[in-house]
Structure formats: C-alpha cells, structure tokens
C-alpha positions in Angstrom: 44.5 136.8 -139.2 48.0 135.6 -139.6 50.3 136.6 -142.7 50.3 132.9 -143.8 46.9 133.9 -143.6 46.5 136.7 -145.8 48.9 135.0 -148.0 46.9 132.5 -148.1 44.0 134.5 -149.7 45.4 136.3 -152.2 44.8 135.7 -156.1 47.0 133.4 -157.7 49.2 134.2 -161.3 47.0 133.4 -164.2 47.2 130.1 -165.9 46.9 129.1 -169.8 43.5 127.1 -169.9 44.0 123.3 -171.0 44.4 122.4 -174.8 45.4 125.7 -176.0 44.0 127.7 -178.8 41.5 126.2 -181.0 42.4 125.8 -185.2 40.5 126.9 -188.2 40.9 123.1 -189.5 38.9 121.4 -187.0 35.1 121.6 -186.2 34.4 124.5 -184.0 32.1 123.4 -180.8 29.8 125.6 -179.2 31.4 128.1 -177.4 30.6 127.4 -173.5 29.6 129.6 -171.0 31.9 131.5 -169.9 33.1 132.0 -166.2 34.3 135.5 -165.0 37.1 136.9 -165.5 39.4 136.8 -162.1 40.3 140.2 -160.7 43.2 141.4 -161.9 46.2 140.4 -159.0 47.0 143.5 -156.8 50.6 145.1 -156.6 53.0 144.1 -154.5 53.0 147.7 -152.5 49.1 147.1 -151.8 49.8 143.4 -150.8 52.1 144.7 -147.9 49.9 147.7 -147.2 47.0 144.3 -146.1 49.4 142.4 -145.0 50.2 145.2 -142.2 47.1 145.7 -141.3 46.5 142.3 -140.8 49.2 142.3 -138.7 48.3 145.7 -136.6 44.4 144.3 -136.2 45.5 140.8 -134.7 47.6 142.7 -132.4 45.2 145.2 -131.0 42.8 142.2 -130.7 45.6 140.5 -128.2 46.0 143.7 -126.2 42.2 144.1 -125.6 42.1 140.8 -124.4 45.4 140.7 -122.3 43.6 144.4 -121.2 40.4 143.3 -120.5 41.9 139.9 -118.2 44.2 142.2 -116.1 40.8 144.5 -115.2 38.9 142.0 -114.5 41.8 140.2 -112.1 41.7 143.9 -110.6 38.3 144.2 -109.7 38.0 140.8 -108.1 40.8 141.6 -106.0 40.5 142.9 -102.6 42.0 146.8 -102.2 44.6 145.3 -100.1 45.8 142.6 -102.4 46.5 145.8 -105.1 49.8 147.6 -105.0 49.4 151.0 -104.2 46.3 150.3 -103.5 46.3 148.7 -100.0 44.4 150.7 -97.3 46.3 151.6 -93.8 44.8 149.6 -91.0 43.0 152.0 -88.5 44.5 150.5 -85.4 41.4 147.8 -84.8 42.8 144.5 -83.6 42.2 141.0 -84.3 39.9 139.3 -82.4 38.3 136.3 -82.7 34.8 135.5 -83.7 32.4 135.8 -80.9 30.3 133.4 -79.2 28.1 133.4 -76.2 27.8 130.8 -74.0 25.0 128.6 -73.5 22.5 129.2 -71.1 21.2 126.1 -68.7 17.8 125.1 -69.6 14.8 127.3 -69.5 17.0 130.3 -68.3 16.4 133.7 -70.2 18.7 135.7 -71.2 19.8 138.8 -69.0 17.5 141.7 -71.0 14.8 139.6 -72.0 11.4 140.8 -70.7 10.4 137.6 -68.4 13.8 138.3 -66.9 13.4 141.3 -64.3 16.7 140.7 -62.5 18.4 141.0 -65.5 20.5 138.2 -64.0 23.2 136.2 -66.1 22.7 132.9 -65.9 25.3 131.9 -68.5 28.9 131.3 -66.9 30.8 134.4 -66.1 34.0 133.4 -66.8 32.9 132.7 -70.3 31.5 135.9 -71.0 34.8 137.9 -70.5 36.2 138.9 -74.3 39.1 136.7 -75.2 42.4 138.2 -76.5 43.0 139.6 -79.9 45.5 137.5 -82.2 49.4 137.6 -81.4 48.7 138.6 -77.6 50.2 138.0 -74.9 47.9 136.5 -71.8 47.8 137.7 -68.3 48.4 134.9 -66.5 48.3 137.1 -62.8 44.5 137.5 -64.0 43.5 134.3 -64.1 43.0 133.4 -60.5 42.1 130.4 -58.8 39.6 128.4 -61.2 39.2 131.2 -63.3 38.0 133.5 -60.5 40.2 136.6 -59.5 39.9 137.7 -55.2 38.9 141.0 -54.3 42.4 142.1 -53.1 43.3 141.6 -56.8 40.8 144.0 -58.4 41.6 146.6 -55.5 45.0 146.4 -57.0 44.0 148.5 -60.2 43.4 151.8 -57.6 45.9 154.2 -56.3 44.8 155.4 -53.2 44.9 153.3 -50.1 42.0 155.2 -48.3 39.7 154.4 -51.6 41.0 150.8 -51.9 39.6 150.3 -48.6 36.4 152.3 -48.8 35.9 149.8 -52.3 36.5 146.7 -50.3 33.9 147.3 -47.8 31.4 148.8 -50.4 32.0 145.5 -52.1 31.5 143.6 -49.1 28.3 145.6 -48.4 26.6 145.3 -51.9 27.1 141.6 -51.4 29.8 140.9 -54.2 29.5 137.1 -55.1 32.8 136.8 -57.1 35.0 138.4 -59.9 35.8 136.8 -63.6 38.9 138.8 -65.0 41.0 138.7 -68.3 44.0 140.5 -69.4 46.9 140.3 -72.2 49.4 142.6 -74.0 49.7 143.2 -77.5 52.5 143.7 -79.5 52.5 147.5 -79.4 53.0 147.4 -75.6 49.3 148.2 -75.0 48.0 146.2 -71.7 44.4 145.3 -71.2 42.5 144.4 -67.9 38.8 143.0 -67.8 36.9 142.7 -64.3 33.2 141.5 -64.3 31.9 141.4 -60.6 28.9 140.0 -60.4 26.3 140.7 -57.6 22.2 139.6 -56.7 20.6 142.1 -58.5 20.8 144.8 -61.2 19.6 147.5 -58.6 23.2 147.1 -56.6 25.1 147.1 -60.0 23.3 150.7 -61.0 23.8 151.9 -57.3 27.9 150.9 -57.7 28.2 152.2 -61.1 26.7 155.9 -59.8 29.4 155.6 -57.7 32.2 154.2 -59.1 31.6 155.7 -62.6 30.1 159.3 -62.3 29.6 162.0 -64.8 32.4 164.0 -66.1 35.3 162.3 -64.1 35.6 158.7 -62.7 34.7 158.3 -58.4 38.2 156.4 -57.9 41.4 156.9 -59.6 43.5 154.5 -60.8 47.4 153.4 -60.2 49.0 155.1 -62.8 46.7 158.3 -63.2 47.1 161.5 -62.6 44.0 163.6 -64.2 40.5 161.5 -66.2 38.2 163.3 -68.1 35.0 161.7 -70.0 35.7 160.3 -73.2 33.5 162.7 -75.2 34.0 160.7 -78.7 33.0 156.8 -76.8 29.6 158.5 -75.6 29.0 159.3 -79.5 29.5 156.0 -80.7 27.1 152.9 -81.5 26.1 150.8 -78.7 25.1 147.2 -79.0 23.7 146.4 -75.6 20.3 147.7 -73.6 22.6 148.8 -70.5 24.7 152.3 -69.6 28.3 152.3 -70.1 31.0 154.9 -68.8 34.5 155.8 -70.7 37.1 158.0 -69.2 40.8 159.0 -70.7 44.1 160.3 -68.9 44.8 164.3 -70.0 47.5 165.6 -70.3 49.8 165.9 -68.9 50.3 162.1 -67.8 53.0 160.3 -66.5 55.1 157.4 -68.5 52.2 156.1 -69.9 48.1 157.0 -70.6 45.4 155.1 -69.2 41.8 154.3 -70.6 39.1 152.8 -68.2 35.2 151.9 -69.0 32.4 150.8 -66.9 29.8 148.9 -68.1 26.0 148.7 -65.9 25.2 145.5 -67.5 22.0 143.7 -65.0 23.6 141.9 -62.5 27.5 142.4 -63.6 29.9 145.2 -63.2 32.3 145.4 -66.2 35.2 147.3 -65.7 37.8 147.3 -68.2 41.0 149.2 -68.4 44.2 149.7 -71.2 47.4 151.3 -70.5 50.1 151.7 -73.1 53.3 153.6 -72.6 53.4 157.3 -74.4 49.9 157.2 -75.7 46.9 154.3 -75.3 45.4 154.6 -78.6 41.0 155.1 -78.6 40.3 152.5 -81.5 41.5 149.5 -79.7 40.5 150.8 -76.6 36.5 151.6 -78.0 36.8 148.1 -79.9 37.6 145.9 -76.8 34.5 147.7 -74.7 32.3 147.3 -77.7 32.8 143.8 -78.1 32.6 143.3 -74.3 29.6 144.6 -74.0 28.4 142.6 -77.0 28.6 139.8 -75.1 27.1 140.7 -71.7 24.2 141.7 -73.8 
C-alpha cells in the first residue's frame, strides 16, 4: 500500500452535524437512533509510525518478487550461461551428429545374426567419422574417388623392412580397398582414419592378432619411439560387438606423442591414429575411436 494510500484511510476531523443545536421553544422530535461514535483520530506520531510501515512492507514485497524472478531466471539457465558458474570443458570435441548410411535392400547389417560374414554392405567411405567442428581436412587422405592406395597407408610406419612385410600381408589376406579420413584441429592435434576392408571377418581377426597384439603394438609407427597399452581405453564403455586395441607413446618421446587404435570390426580393419606436438591428449583421442566404432557397429 502506497502513502496516498494510507492517507487515504485515515479518519477525517470531526464535523458539526447539520442544523445545529436544537431550542427549548420549538417541539422536540423524537430523538433518532443514534450512529456510533467515530474513533477518536490518532496522533500525528502514530500516523507516521503506519505510514512507515506501509512503506517498509510494500518494499519487502518488491524485493521478494525481484528475488524470487532472478532464482527462477537462475535455475532455468544452463551452468554455463551463469557467471562463475560455467564448467571447464574436458577436452571432448565437437562433432557432428551421427548417421549411418543406408544399406541396399534386403542387406543386414554387419553383427546381425543372419549375417555370418559380418560383412558391411553399406558404403565404406561413408562410414569413416567426419571431422569435428573448426577442423582442418586432410586433403592427402582423400585419394582417388574417395579411396586411399596401399603405398599411402604403408606411409604411417617407420620401418622399411615392416612396410614391406605389410604390403605383401596385405596383398596375401586379399585387401579389397582402403577408405581414409584425416584433419587438424585447432590445438595442433592431427588425426588419421584407415578402414581396409577385406572378404571376411576371419582375415580381419587374423591381421588384427598381428598388427595389434597384447601389451605393445606388432609395427611401429613414423614418429615413435616406445607404445605401451592404453590401460585406461581398455576400461572404458564400448558401443560395438567387436575387439578394439589402444596403444600410447611413453616417455620419453620425441617432438611430439602419438596415439594409435585398432578396431576388429567383421570384415573392416579400422586403424586410427592422432599425433599432437608435446602431448596428444586421451579424451579426444578415446572420443574419435568411440564414435568410430559407433558407426562400424
């Protein structure tokens, strides 16, 4: 309430009724009923004592609700939109929203049970993970019509004995061609995706044993010096039915560290690899291989 408000309210002076008093000379009428007596008017002090209340009240009831719209604003807010409040990003990148291909009529897909090839049918080109936002693309990678030749993919290894003992092993296991990817970020971290795709999932397991083994990778890299398992990857969820295979550089490394996966999935051979000058970081790295295999599931 407003102090025009309580002003408003408050008894008026007292007033003289209409006519007067009456005389002794004229007839006396019947006395009427008479109406109460107003309340005397209170004092001046106790008028400004209300009238500060009034004004005290109205203004704790505009704070509440001034109060009560800024926590509600709060909580519909997102922690990031608050200041102070905004969490740290954990290194994940920004990738777009996945989609698999389609499949050509009446094909399964490559884990379902009527499928005991485990054979992708879809195109392989478009199951390679595209690049988070803001990178840069890799366009050594793309090859002719999307497919990358051998002598590309033996490029990744160090060793010129081992490239050649993977070219004929390739050869021999009847590789039918190689989809690849790749792209930098802003940070400096590059990323290389190879799916080779061969006849049967039986080949694929035999090459992975191989190429992939327990505790260390079988070939080493251009750019490595020492890999060890990646003992935190193997604890990690895993969206598809197949086997996958992380390795990290240990110190001490060269210029810059090196990640590299394998994935066994049916008929195709992922392998994926990051380098990133000083240190490759594991949440991008775990992220990429994830999603990867996401969409060879």
């Amino acid at each position: 309430m407003t102090e025009q408000q309580a002003q408003a309210v408050e008894p008026g002076p007292e007033t003289t009724p209409a006519g007067g008093l009456a005389t002794a000379e004229a007839p006396v009428p019947p006395a009427p009923e008479q109406a109460p007596a107003p309340e005397p008017a209170a004092p001046a002090k106790d008028r400004r004592v209300l009238r500060a209340v009034l004004r005290w009240t109205a203004a704790v009831v505009v704070f509440a609700a001034v109060g009560a719209g800024t926590a509600y604003g709060i909580a519909g807010m997102e922690r990031t939109d608050v200041p102070g409040l905004a969490t740290e990003s954990d290194g994940r990148w920004d990738y777009p929203t996945l989609t698999r291909p389609p499949l050509p009529s009446g094909s399964p897909r490559p884990f379902a049970e009527e499928n005991a090839a485990e054979a992708h049918y879809a195109d392989l080109r478009a199951l390679l993970l595209p690049a988070p936002a803001g990178a840069t693309d890799d366009r050594a990678l793309r090859g002719d019509d999307g497919w990358l030749p051998t002598k590309d993919f033996l490029k990744e290894f160090a060793d010129d004995d081992e490239r050649a003992d993977l070219r004929q092993m390739l050869k021999d296991d009847g590789l039918r061609h190689i989809a690849a990817r790749g792209w930098t970020t802003e940070d400096g971290t590059s990323t290389r995706i190879y799916l080779l795709r061969f006849d049967t999932s039986v080949i694929v397991d035999d090459l992975a044993a191989r190429m992939a083994p327990f505790g260390a990778p079988g070939y080493q890299l251009r750019g490595t010096e020492t890999s060890v398992a990646d003992e935190g990857f193997a604890n990690l969820p895993w969206p598809g039915d197949f086997p996958r295979w992380a390795y990290t550089e240990s110190k001490p490394y060269g210029a810059e560290q090196v990640r590299q996966a394998y994935l066994g999935a049916g008929d195709v051979l992922a392998v994926i690899v990051q380098s990133r000058k000083g240190t490759a970081a594991s949440v991008p790295f775990r992220q990429t291989v994830t999603l990867q295999g996401q969409l060879l599931g």
